[in-house]
Backbone as a chain_set.jsonl record, in Angstrom:
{"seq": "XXXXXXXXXXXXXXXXXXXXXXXXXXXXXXXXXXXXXXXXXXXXXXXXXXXXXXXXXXXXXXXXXXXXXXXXXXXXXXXXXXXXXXXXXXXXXXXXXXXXXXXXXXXXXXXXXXXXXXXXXXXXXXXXXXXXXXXXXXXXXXXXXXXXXXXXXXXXXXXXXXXXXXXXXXXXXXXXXXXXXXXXXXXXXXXXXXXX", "coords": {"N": [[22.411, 8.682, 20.186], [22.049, 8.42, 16.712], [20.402, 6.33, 14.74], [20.394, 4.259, 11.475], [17.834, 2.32, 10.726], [16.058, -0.425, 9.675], [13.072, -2.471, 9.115], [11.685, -5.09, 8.147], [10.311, -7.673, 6.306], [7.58, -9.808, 4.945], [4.307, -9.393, 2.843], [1.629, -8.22, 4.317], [2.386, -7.923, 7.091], [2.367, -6.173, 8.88], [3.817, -3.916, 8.862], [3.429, -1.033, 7.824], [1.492, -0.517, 9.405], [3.023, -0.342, 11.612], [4.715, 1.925, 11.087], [3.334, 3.82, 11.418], [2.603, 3.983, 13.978], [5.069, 4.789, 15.29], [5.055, 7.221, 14.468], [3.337, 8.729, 15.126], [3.833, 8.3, 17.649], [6.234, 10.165, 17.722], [5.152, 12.668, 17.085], [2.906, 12.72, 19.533], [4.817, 13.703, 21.116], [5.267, 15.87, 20.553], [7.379, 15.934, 18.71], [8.696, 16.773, 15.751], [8.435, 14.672, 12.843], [9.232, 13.474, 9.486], [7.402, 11.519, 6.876], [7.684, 9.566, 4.148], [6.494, 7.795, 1.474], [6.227, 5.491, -1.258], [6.093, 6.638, -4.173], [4.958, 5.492, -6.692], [3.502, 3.394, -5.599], [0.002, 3.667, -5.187], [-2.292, 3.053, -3.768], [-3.319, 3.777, -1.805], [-3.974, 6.454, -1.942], [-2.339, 8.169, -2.226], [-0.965, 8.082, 0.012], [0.342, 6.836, 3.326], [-0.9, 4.057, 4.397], [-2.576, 1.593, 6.803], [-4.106, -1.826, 6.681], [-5.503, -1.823, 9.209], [-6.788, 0.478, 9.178], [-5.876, 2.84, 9.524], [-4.496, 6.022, 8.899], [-1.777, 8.361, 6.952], [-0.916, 11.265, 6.128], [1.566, 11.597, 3.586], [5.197, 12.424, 2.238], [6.041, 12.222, -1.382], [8.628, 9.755, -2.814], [10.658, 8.65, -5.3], [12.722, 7.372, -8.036], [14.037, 9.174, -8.535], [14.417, 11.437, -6.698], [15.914, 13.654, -4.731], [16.2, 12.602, -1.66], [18.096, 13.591, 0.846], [18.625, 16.169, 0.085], [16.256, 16.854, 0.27], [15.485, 16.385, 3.219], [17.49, 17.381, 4.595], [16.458, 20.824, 3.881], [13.722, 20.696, 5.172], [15.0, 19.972, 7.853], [16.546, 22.073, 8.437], [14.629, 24.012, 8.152], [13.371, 23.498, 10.539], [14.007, 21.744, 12.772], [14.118, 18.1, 12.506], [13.13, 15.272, 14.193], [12.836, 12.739, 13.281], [12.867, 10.561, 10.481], [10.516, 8.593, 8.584], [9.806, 6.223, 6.633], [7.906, 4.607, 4.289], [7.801, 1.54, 2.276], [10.147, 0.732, 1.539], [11.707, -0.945, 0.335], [12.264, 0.48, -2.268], [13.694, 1.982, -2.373], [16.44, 3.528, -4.091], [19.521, 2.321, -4.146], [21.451, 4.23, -3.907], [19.595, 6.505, -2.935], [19.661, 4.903, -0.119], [22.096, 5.177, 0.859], [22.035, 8.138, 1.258], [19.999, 8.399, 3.584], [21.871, 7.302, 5.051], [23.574, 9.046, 5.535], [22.018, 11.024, 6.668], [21.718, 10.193, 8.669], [24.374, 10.375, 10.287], [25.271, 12.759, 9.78], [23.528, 14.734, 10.098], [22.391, 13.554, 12.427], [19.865, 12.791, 12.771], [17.743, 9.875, 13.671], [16.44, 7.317, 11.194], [13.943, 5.434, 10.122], [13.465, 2.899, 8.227], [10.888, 1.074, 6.545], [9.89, -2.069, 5.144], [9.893, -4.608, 2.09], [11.578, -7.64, 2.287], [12.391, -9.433, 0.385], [11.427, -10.289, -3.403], [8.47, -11.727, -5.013], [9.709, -13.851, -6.355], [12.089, -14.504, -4.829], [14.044, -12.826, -4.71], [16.428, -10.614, -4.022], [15.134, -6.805, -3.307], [17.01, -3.902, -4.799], [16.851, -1.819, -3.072], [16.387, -2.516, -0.464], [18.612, -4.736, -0.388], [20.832, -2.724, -0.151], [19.908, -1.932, 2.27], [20.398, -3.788, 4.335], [22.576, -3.564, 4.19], [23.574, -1.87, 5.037], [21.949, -0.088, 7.098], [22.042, -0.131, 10.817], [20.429, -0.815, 12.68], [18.868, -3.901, 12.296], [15.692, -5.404, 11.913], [13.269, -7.7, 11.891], [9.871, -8.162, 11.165], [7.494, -9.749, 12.103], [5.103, -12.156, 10.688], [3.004, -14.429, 9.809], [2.264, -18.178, 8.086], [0.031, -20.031, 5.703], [0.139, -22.674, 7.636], [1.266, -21.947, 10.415], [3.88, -21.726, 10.299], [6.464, -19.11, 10.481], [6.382, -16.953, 8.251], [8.428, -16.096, 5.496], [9.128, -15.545, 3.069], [7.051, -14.547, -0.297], [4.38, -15.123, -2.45], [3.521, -14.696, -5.787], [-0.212, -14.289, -7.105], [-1.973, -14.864, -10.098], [-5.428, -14.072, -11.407], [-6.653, -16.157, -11.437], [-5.748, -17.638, -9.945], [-2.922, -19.195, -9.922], [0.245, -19.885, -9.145], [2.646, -17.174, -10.002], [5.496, -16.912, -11.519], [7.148, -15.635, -13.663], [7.677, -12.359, -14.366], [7.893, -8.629, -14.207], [9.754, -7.246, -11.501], [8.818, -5.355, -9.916], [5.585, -4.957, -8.732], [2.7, -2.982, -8.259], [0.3, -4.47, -5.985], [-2.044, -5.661, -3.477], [-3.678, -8.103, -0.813], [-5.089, -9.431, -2.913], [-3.352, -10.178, -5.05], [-0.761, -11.148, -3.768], [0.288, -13.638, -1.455], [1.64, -14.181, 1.772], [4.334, -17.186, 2.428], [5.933, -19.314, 4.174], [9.15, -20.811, 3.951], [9.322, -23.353, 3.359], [6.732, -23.859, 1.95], [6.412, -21.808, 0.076], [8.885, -22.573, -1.756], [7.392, -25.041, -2.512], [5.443, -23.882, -3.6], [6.182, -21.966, -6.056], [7.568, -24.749, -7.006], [5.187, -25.732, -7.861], [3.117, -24.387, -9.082], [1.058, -23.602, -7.599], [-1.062, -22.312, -4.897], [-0.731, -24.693, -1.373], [-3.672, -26.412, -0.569]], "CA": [[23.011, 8.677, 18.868], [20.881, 8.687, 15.893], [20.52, 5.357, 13.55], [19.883, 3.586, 10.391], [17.163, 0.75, 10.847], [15.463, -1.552, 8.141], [11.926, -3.179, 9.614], [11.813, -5.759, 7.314], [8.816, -8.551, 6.314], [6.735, -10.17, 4.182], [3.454, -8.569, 2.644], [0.666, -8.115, 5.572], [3.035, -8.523, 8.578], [2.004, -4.703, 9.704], [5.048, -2.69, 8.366], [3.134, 0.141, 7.737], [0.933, -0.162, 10.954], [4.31, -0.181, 12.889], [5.638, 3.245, 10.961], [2.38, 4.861, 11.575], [2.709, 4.447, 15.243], [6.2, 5.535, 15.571], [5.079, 8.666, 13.566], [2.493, 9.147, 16.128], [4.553, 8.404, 19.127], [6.83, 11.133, 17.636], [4.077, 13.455, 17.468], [2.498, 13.009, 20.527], [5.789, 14.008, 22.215], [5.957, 17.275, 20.079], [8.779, 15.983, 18.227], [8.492, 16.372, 14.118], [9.336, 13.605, 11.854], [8.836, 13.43, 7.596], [7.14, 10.768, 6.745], [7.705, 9.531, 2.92], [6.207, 6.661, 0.66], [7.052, 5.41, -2.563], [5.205, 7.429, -5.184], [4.637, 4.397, -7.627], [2.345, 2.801, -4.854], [-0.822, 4.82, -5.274], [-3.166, 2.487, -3.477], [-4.122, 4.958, -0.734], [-4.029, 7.88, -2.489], [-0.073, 8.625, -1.697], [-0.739, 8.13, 1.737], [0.716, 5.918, 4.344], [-1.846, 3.066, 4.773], [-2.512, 0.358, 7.019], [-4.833, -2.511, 6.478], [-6.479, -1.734, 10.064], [-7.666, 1.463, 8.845], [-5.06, 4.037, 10.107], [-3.278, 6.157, 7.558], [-1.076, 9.635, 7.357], [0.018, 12.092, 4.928], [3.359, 11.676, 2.669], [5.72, 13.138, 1.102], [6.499, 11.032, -1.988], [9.791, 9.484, -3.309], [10.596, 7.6, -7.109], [14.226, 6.922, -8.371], [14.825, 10.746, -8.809], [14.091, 11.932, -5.745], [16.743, 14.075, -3.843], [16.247, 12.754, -0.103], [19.364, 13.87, 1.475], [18.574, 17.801, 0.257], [14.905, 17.698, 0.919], [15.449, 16.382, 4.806], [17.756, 18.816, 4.802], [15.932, 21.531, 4.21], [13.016, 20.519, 6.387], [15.875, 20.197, 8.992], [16.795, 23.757, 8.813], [13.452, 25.092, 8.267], [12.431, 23.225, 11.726], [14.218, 20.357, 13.436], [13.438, 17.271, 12.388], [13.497, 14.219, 15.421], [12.725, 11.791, 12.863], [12.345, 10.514, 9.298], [10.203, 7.512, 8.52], [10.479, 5.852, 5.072], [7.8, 3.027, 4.234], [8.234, 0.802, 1.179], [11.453, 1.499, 1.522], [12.4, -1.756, -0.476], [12.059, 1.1, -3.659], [14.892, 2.757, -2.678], [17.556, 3.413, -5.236], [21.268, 1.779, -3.641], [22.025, 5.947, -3.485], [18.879, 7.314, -1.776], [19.769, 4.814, 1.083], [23.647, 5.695, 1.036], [21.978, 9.665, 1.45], [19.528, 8.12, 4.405], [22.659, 7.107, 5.787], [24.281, 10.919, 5.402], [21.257, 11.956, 7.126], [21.48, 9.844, 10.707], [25.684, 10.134, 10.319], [25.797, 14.338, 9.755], [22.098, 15.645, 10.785], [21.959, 13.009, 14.387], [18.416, 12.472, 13.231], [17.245, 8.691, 13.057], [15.678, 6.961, 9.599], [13.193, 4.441, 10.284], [12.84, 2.461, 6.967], [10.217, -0.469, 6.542], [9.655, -2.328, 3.909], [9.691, -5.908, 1.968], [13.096, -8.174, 1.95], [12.248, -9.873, -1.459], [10.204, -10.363, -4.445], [8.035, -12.539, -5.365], [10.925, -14.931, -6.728], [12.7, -14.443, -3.706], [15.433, -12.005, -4.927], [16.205, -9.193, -3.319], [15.282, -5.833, -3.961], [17.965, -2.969, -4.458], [16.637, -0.78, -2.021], [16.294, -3.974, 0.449], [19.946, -4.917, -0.263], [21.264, -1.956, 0.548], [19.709, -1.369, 3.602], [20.596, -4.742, 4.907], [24.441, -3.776, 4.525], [24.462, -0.454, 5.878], [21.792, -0.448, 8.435], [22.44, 0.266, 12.047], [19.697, -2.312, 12.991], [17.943, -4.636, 11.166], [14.353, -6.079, 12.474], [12.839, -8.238, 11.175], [8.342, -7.63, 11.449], [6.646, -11.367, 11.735], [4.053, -12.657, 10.31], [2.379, -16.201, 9.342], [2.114, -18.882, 6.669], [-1.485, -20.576, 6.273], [0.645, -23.81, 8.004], [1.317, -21.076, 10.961], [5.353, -20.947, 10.469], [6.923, -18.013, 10.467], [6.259, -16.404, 6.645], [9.523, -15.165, 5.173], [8.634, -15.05, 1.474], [5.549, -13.911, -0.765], [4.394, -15.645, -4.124], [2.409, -13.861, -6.523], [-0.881, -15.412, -7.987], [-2.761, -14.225, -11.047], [-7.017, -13.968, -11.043], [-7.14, -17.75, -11.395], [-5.184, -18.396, -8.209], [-2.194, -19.755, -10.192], [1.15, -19.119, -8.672], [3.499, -16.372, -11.231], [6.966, -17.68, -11.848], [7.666, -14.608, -14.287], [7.134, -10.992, -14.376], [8.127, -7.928, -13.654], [9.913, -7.447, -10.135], [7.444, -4.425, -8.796], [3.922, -4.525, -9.719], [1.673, -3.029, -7.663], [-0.643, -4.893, -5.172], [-2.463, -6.316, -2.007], [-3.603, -9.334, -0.805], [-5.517, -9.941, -4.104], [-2.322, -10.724, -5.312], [0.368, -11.774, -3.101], [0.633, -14.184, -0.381], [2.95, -14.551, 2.737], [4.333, -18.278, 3.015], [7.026, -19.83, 4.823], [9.872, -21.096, 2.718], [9.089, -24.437, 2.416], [5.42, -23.588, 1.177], [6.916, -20.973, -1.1], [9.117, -23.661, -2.887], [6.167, -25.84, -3.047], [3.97, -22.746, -4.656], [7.074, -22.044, -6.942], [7.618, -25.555, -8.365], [3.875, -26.956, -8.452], [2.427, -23.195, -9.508], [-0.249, -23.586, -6.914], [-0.564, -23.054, -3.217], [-1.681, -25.629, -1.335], [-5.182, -25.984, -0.023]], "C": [[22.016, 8.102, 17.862], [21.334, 7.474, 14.788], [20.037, 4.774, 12.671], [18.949, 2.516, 10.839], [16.393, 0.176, 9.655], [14.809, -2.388, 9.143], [11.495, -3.508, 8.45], [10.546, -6.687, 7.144], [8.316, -9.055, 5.053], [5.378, -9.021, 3.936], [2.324, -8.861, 4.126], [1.561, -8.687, 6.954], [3.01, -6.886, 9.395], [3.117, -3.877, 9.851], [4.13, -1.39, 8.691], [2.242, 0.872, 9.111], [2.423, 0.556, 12.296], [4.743, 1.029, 12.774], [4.456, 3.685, 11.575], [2.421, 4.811, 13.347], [3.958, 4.562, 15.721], [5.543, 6.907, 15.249], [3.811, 9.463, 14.557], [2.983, 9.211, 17.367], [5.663, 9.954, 19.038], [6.211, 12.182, 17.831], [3.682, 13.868, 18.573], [3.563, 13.594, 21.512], [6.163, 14.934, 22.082], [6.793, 17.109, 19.499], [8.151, 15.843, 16.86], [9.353, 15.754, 13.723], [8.965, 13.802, 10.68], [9.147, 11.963, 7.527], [7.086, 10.347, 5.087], [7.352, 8.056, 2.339], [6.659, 6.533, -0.766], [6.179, 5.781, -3.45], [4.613, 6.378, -6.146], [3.392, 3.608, -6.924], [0.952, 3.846, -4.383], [-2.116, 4.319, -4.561], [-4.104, 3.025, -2.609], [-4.458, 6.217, -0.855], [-3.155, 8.892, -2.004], [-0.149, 9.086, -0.541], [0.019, 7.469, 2.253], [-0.636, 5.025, 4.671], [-1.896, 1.952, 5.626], [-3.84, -0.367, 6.839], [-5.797, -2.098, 7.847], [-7.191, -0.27, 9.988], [-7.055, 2.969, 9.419], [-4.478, 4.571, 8.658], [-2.728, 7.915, 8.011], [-0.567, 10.093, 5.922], [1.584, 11.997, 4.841], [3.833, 12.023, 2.336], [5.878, 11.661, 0.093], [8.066, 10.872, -2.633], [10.114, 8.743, -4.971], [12.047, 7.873, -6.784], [14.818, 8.563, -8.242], [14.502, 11.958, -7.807], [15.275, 12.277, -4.793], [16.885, 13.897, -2.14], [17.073, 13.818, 0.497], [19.137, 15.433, 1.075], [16.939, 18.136, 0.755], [14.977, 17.592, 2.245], [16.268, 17.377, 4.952], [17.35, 19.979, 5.095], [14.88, 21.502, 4.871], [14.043, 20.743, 7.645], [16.213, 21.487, 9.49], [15.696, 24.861, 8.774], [12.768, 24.882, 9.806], [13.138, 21.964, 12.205], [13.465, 18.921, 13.222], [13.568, 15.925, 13.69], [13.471, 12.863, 14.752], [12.373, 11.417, 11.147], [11.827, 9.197, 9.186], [9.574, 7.457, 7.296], [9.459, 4.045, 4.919], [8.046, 2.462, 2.415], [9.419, 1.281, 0.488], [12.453, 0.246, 0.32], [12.235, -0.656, -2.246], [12.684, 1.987, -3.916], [16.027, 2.752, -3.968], [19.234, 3.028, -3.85], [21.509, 3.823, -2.931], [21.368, 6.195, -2.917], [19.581, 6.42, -0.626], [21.453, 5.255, 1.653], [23.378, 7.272, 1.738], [21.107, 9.43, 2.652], [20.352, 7.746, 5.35], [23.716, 8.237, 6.515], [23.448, 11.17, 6.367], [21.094, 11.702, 8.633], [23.151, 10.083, 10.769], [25.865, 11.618, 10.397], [24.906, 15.118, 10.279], [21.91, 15.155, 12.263], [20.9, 12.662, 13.916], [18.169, 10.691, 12.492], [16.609, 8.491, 11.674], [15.356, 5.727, 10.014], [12.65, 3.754, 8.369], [11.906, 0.96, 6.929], [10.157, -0.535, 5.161], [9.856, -3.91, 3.373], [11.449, -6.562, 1.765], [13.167, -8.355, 0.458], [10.389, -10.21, -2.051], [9.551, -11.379, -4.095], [8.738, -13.788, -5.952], [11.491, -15.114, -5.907], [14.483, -14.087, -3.699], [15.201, -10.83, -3.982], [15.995, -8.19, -4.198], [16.375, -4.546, -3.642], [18.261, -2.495, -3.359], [17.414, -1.814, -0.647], [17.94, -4.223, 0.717], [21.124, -4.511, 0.685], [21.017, -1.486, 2.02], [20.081, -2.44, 4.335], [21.863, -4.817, 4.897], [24.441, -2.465, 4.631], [23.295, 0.042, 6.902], [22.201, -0.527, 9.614], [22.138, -1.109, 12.82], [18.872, -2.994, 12.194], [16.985, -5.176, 12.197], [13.619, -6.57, 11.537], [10.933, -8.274, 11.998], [8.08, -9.258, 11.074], [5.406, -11.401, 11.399], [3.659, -14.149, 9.849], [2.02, -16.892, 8.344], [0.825, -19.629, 7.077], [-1.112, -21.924, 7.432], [1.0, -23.363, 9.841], [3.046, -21.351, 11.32], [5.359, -19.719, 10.277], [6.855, -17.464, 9.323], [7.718, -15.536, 6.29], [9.829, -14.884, 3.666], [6.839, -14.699, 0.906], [5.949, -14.422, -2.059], [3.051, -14.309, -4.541], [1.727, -14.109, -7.626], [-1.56, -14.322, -9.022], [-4.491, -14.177, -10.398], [-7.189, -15.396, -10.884], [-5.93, -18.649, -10.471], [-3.642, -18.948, -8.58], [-0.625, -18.626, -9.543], [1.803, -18.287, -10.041], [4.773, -16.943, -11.099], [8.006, -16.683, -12.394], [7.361, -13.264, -14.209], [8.315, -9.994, -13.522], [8.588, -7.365, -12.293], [8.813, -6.087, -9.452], [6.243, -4.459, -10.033], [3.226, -4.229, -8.129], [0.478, -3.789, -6.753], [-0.927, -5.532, -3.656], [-2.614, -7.829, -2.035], [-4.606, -10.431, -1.599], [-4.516, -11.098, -5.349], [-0.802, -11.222, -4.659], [-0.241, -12.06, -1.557], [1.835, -14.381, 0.421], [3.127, -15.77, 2.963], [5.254, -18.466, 3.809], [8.026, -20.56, 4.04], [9.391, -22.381, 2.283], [8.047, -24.325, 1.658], [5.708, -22.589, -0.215], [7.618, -22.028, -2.154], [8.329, -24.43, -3.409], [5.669, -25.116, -3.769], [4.987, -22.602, -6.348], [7.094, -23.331, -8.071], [5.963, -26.576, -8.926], [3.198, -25.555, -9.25], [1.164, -23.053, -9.203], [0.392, -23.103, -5.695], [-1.614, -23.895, -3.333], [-2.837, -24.871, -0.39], [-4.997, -26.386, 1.341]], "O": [[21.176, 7.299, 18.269], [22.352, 7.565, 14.102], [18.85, 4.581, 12.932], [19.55, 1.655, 11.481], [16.389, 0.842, 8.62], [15.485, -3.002, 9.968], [10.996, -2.696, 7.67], [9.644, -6.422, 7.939], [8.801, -8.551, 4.04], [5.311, -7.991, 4.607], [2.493, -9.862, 4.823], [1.329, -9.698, 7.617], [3.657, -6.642, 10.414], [3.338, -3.207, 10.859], [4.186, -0.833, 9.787], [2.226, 1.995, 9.613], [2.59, 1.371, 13.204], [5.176, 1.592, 13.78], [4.78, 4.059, 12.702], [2.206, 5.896, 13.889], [3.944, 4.382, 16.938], [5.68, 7.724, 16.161], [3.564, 10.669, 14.549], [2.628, 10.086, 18.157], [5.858, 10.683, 20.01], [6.594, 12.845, 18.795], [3.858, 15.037, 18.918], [3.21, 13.941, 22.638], [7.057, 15.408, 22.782], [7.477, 18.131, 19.445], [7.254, 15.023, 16.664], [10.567, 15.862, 13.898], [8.017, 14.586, 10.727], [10.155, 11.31, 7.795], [6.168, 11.0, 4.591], [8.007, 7.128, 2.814], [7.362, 7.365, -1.34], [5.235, 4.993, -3.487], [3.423, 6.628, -6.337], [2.422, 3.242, -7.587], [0.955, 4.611, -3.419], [-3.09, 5.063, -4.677], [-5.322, 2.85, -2.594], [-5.086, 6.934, -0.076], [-3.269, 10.031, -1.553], [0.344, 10.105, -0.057], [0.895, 7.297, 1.406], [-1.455, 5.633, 5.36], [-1.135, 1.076, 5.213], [-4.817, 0.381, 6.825], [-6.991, -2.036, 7.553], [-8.108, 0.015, 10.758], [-7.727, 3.97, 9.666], [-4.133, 3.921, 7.671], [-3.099, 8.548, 8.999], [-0.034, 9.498, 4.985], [2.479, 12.219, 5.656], [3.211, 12.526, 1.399], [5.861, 10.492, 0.479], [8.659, 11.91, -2.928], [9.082, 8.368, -5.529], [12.525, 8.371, -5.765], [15.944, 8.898, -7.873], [14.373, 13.145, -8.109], [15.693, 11.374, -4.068], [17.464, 14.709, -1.418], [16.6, 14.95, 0.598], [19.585, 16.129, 1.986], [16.485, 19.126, 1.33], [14.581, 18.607, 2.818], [15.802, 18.386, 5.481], [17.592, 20.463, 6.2], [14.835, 22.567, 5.487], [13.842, 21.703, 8.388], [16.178, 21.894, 10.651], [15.719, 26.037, 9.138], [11.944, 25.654, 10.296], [12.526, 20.965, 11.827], [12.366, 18.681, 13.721], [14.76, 15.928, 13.998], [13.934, 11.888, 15.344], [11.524, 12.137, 10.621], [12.595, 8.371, 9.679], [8.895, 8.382, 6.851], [9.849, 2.911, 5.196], [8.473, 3.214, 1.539], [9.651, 1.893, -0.555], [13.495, 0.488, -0.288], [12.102, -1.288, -3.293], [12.682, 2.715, -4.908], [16.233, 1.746, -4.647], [19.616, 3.707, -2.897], [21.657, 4.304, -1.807], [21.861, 6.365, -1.802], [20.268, 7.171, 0.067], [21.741, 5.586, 2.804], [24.175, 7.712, 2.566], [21.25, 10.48, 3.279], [19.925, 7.743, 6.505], [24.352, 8.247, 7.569], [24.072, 11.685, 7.295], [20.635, 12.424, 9.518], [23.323, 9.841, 11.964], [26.755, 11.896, 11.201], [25.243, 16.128, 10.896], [21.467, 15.867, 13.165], [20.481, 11.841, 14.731], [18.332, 10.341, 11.323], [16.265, 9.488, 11.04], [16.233, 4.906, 10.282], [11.745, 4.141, 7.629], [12.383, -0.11, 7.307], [10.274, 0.322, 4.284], [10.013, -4.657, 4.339], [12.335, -5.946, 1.171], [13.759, -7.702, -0.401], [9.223, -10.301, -1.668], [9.817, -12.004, -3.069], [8.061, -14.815, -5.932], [11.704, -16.326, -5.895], [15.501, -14.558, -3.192], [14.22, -10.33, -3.431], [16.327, -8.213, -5.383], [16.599, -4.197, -2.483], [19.309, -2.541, -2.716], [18.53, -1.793, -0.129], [18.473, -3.968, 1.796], [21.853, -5.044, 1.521], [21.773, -0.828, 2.734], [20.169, -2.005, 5.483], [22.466, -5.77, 5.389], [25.457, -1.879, 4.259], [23.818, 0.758, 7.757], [23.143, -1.318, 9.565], [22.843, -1.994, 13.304], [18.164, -2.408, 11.375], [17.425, -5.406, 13.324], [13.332, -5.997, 10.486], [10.798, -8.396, 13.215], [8.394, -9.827, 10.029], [4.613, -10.593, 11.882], [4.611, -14.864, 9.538], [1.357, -16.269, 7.515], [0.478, -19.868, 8.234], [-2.066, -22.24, 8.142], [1.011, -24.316, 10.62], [3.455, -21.201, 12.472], [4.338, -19.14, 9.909], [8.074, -17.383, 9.172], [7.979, -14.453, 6.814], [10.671, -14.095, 3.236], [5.8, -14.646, 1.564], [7.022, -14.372, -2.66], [2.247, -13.554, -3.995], [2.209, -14.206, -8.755], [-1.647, -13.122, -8.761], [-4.754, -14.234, -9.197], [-8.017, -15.748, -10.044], [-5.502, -19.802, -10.426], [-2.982, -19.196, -7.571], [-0.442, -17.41, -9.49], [1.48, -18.738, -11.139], [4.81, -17.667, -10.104], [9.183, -16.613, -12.039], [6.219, -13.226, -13.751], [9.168, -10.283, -12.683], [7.608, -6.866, -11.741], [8.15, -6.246, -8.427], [6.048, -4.224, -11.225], [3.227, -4.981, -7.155], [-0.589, -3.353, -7.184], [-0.034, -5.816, -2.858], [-2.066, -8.629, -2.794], [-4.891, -11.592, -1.309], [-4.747, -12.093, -6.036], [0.116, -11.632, -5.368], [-0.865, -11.334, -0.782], [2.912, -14.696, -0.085], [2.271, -16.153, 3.759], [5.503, -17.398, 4.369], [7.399, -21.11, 3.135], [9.077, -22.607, 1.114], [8.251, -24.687, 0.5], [5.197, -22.754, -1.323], [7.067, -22.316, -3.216], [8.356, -24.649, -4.62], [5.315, -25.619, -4.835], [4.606, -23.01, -7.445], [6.85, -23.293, -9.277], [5.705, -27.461, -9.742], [2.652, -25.92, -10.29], [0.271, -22.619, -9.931], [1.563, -23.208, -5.33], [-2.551, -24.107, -4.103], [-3.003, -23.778, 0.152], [-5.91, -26.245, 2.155]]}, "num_chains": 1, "name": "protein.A"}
């Protein structure tokens, strides 16, 4: 039986490494999956990227993006075995409601990765939603410089200073955002440093 999941994380905890070898394990077994990124993130050149140097062709997604009829028609032009969905925190509340149509009426799984929260440590829409209608939730680990468990990300300017304000998506790597652990995150938050 075919289900919703949300592989969840901080920035550099190998989300995207993890889809790319599902999307290869699917492959190698002859089975086709559609693989989709979030069109706004252009860093790879609207690929699928990972930091260790793997990457894969995308379809892309934005706010106005019909999921639920394009898997569709892939589905009927050719069986799909799988759909995998990274920066999936950029979902709209509805695409994942129609990602949910698509493992509930088609049978075929939806692998979504992607970040829990911002840089403030709100959630994002997408994020939300997938964390209340989700099949399974997983959570992808990674490490704070202190080596807890990292479950937030601050986000510093050029002169290292933590941000406090801004815009909830902006664009970037690990030029600009760090993975801490909460307490280090509150610390970065109310001193507007990390520490050394």
């Amino acid at each position: 039986m075919a289900k919703l999941y949300f592989y969840y994380s901080t920035m550099n905890a190998g989300k995207s490494t993890a889809l790319l070898q599902a999307a290869y394990n699917y492959g190698e077994r002859g089975m086709r999956s559609l693989v989709y990124t979030a069109r706004l993130d252009d860093r790879a050149g609207g690929r699928v990227a990972s930091r260790i140097g793997i990457s894969s062709e995308a379809r892309h997604f934005d706010a106005s993006t019909d999921l639920r009829a394009e898997v569709d028609a892939e589905h009927a032009r050719a069986p799909l075995a799988c759909v995998l969905v990274d920066e999936s925190q950029f979902l709209s509340p509805a695409q994942v409601r129609a990602l949910a149509g698509v493992v509930d009426e088609l049978n075929v799984p939806v692998l979504c990765y992607g970040l829990r929260t911002d840089f403030r440590g709100a959630l994002f829409p997408g994020s939300a939603q997938l964390l209340g209608w989700a099949d399974n939730l997983e959570e992808i680990k990674t490490i704070c410089h202190c080596g807890r468990k990292a479950t937030m990300v601050v986000r510093v300017g050029e002169d290292g200073a933590v941000e406090r304000e801004g815009a909830q998506v902006e664009i970037g790597g690990n030029e600009r955002y760090v993975p801490l652990c909460r307490r280090h995150f509150v610390r970065a938050i109310r001193d507007g440093r990390l520490e050394s």
